[in-house]
C-alpha positions as CSV (number, residue, x, y, z in Angstrom):
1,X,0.0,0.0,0.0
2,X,2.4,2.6,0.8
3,X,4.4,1.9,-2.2
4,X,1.4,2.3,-4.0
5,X,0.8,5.3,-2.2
6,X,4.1,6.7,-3.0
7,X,3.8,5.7,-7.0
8,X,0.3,7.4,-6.8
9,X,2.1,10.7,-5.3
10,X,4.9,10.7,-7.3
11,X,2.9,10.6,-10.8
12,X,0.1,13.3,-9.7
13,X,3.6,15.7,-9.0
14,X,4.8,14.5,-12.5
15,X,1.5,15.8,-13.6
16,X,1.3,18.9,-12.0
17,X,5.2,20.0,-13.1
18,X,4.0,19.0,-16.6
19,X,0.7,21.4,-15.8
20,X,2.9,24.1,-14.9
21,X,5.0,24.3,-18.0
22,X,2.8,23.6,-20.4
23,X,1.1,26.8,-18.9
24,X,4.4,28.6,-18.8
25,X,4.8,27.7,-22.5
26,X,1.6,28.6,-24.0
27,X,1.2,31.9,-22.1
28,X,4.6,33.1,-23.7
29,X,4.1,31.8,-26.9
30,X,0.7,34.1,-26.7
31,X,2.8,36.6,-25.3
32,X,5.3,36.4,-28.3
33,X,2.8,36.6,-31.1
34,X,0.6,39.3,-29.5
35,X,4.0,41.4,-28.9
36,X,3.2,41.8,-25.3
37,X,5.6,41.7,-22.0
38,X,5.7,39.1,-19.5
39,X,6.9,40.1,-16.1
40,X,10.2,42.8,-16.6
41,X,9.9,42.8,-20.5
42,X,8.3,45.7,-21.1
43,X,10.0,47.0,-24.5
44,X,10.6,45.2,-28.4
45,X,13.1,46.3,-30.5
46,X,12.6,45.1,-34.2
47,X,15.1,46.5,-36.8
48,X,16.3,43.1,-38.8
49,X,16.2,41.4,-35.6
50,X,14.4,41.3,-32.3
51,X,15.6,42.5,-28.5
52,X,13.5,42.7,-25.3
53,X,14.4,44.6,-22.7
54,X,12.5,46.2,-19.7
55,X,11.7,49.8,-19.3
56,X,15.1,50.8,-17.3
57,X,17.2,48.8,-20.0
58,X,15.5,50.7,-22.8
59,X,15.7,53.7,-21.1
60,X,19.6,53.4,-20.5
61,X,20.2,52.4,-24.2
62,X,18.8,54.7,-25.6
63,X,20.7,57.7,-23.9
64,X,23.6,55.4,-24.8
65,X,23.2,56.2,-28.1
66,X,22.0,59.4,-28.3
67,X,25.3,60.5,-26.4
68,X,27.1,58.6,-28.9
69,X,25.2,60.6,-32.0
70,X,25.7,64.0,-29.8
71,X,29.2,63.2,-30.3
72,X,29.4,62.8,-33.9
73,X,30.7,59.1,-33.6
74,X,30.1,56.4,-36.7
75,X,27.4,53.5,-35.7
76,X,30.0,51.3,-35.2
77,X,31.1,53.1,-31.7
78,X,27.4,52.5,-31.1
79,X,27.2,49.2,-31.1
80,X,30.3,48.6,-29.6
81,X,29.2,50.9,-26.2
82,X,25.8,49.2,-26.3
83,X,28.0,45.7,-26.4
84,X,30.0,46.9,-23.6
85,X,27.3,47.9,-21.1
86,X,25.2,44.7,-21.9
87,X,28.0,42.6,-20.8
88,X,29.2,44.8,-17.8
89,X,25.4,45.5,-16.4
90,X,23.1,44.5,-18.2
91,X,21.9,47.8,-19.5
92,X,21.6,48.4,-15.7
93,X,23.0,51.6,-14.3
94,X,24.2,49.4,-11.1
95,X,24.7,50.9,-7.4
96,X,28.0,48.6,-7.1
97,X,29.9,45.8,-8.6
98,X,33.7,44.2,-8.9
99,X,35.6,46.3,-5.9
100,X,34.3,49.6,-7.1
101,X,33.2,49.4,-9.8
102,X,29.7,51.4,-10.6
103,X,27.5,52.6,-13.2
104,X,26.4,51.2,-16.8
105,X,29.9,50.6,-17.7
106,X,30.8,49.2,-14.4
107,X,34.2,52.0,-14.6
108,X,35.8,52.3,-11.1
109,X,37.2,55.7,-9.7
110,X,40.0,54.2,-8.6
111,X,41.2,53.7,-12.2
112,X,40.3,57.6,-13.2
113,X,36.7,57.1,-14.2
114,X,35.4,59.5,-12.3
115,X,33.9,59.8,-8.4
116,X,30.9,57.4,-7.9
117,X,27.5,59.9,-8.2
118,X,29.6,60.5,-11.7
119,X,30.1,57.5,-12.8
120,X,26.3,57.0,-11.5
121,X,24.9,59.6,-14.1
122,X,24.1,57.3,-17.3
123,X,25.3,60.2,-19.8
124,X,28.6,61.3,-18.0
125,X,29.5,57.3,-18.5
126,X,28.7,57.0,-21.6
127,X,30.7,60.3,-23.1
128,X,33.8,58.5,-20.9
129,X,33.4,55.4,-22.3
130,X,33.0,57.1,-26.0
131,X,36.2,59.4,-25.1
132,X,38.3,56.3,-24.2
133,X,36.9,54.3,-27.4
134,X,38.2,57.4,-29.4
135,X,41.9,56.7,-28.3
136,X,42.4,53.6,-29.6
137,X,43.7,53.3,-32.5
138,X,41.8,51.0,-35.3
139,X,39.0,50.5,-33.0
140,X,36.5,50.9,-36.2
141,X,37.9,48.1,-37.8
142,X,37.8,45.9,-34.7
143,X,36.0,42.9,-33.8
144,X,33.2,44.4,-31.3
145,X,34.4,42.5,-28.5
146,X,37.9,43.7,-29.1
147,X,37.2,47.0,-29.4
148,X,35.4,47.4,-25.9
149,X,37.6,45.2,-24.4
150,X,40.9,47.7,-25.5
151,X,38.4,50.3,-23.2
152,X,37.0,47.2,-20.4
153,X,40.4,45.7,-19.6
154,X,37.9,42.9,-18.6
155,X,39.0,39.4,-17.3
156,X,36.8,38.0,-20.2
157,X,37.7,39.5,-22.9
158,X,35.9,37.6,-25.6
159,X,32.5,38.1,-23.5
160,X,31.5,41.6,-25.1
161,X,31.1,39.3,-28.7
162,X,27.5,37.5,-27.4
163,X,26.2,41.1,-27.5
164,X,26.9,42.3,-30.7
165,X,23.8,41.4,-33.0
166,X,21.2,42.7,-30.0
167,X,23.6,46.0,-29.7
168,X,23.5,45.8,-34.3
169,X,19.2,45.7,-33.4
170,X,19.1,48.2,-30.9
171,X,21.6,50.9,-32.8
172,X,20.0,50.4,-35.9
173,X,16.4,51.4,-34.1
174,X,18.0,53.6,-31.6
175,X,19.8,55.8,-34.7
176,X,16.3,56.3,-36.8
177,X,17.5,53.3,-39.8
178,X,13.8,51.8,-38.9
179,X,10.3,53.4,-38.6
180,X,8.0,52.2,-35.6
181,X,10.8,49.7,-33.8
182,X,10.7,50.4,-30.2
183,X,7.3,49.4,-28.4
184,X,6.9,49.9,-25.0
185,X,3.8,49.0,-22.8
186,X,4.0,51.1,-19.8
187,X,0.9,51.2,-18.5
188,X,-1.8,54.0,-17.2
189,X,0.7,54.5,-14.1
190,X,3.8,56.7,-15.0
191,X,6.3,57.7,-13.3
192,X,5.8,61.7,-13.6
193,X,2.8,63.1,-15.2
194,X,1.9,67.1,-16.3
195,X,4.3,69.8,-17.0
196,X,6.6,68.2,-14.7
197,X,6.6,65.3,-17.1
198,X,7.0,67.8,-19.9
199,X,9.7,69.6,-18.3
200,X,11.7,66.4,-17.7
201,X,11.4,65.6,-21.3
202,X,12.7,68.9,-23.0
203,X,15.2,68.6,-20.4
204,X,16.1,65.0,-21.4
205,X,16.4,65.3,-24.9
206,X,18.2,68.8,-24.4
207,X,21.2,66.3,-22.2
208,X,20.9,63.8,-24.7
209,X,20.8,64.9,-28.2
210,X,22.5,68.5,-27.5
211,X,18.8,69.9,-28.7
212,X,18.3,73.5,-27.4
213,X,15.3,73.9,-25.0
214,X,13.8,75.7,-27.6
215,X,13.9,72.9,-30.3
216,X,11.6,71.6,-27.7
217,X,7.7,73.7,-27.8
218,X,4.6,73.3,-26.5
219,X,1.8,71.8,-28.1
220,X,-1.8,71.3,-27.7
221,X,-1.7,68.1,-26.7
222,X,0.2,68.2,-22.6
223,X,3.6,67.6,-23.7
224,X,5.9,68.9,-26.6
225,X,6.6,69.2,-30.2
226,X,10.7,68.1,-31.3
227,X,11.5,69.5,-34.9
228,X,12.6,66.8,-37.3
229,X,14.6,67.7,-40.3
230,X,14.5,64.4,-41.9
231,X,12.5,61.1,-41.3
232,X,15.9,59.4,-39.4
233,X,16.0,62.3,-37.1
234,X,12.7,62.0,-36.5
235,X,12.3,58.3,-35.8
236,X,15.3,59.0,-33.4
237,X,13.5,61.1,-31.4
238,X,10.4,58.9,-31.2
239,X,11.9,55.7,-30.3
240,X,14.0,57.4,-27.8
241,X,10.3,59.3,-26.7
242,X,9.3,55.7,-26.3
243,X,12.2,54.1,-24.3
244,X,11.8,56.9,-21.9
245,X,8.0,56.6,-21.7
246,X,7.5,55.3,-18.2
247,X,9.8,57.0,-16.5
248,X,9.3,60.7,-17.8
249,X,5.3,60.0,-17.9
250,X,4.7,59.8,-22.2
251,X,1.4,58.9,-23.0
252,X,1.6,59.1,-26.5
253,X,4.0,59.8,-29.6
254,X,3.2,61.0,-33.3
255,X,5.2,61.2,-35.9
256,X,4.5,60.6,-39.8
257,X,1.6,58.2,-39.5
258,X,2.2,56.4,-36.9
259,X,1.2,56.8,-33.3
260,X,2.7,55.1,-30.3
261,X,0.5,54.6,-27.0
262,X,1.3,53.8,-23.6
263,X,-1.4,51.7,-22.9
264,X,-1.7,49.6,-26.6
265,X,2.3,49.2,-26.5
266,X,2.8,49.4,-30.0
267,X,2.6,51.7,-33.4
268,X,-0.7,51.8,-35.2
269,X,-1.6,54.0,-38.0
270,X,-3.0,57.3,-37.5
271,X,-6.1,57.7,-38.9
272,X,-7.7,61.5,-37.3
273,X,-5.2,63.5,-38.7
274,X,-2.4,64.5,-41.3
275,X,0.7,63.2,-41.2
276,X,3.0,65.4,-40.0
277,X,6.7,64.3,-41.0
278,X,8.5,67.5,-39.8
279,X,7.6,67.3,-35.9
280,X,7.5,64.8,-33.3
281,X,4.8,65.1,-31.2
282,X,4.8,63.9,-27.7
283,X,1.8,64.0,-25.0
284,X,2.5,63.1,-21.1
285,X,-0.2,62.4,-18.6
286,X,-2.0,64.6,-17.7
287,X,-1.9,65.7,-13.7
288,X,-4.0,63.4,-11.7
């Protein structure tokens, strides 16, 4: 009896781990085809591939690149910082690490990087991270995972290589080369809403891009208006609307024909208006 009782046990366990995964399978595979996030994967990159990443992640990248465009730097140093800071943190601007190392990069003061609240500030790493690239001679004709190890000095130097096709996906989308790539679903709860919200955007794209405040007006809608002289500018400035959605509050972004809303998570075609190809139009959430 009891080994019966055991056998019994043992196969309704079986059956219940087999439950459990066929669940987990089916509500990703659902997840996958409808292009929604499970848990922490808020954001989807396509741009002749595909990337998730969560909010913070997409958030970090895409200041990553703008600082790289700010600085007049080819793709390819692009890629290779995107590479770099998906190996060292995950896109994660991390508190601490190795000894002291801190930051995106994971660069330590006591090798010169800077003090820690730098080093902290996503944008201040970045431009140190593209200043160092700069030095090294040859580094555009490097492999990716040699030319951010020449900056790293990592114990692994080979690691930064996995990276390179997501960091190819994410600078393609990132630098305007595809139109409606980066979808975020944020939700109806952001982070900042109103003028604040507003504010911190003009502000953000100002840091990142090098755009004067007054590139940045207001509209009708509660938000802003960016000025885009070509459609690549333009996408640039929506997908990197998009990656900072939930933390600066936007609740929806226009440009061309396309619209991008917080709460559908994707690009759909606009259908109440023109399109306008020579603004991007943002709109927070409005004050509670």
């Amino acid at each position: 009896m009891r080994v019966r009782t055991r056998a019994i046990v043992a196969a309704g366990v079986a059956l219940v781990v087999v439950a459990v995964i066929g669940v987990w399978v089916v509500a990703r595979h659902v997840a996958d085809n409808l292009r929604l996030p499970v848990a922490d994967r808020s954001c989807t990159v396509q741009a002749d591939g595909r990337v998730v990443l969560d909010g913070d992640q997409m958030a970090n990248a895409a200041t990553i690149a703008a600082i790289g465009t700010q600085q007049r730097l080819p793709e390819r140093a692009v890629v290779v910082a995107l590479a770099a800071a998906y190996q060292e943190s995950g896109l994660r601007n991390l508190a601490g690490g190795d000894r002291d190392s801190v930051g995106l990069f994971q660069q330590r003061p006591s090798q010169g990087w800077g003090t820690p609240t730098q080093i902290r500030d996503p944008r201040y790493a970045a431009k140190r991270f593209y200043t160092a690239l700069g030095k090294v001679r040859g580094w555009e004709r490097m492999r990716v995972t040699d030319a951010a190890q020449a900056v790293q000095r990592s114990a692994f130097p080979e690691a930064y290589e996995k990276w390179s096709d997501e960091s190819q996906v994410l600078t393609r989308a990132l630098l305007g080369e595809a139109t409606g790539a980066v979808a975020c679903a944020v939700g109806p709860y952001p982070t900042m809403r109103g003028q604040a919200a507003a504010v911190a955007l003009t502000q953000g794209l100002t840091l990142d891009w090098g755009l004067g405040l007054g590139s940045a007006a207001a509209t009708d809608l509660t938000g802003l208006a960016v000025p885009a002289p070509d459609l690549r500018d333009g996408w640039r400035y929506a997908h990197w609307l998009v990656s900072h959605a939930h933390d600066h509050g936007v609740k929806r972004v226009r440009f061309g024909d396309l619209e991008w809303t917080a709460t559908a998570g994707k690009w759909n075609k606009i259908t109440d208006d023109r399109p306008d190809d020579a603004r991007v139009l943002a709109e927070v959430f409005a004050d509670a």
